[in-house]
C-alpha positions, -999 to 999 in steps of 0.1 A, spaced: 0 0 0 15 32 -5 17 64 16 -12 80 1 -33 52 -1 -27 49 38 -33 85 43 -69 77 31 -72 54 57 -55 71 89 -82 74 116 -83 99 146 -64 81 173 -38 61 144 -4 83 155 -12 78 195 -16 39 192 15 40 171 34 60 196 26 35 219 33 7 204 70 20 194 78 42 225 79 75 212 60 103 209 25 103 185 43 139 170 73 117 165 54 90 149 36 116 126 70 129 118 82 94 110 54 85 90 53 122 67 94 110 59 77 72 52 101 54 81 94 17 73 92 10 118 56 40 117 46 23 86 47 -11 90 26 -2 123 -1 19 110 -4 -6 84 -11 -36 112 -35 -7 130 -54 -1 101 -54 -40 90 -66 -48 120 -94 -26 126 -105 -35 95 -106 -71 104 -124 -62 136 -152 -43 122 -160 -66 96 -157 -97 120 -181 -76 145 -208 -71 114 -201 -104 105 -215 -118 142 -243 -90 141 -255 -104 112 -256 -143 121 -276 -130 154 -303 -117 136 
């Protein structure tokens, strides 16, 4: 995916769970990610991949409920 195509997908809340996840700061992580350092983007990648997943897998188990 590239940078843009991620900055589509970047969600409120994106550069703090980053930050956490690498130990630094989320304007660190924002700084990272604006000069496309591989550690920020393989991470926001997994954040995004993975919220993905959960959503559809919670619509997914709404939908066999009803």
């Amino acid at each position: 995916m590239t940078i843009e195509q991620i900055r589509k997908k970047l969600e409120v809340g994106d550069y703090i769970l980053a930050s956490k996840m690498l130990k630094i700061t989320p304007e660190n992580a924002r700084i990272r990610f604006a000069r496309n350092k591989e550690d920020v983007k393989s991470v926001i990648l997994l954040i995004i991949n993975n919220r993905e997943k959960l959503i559809k897998n919670f619509h997914k188990s709404l939908n066999s409920k009803n």
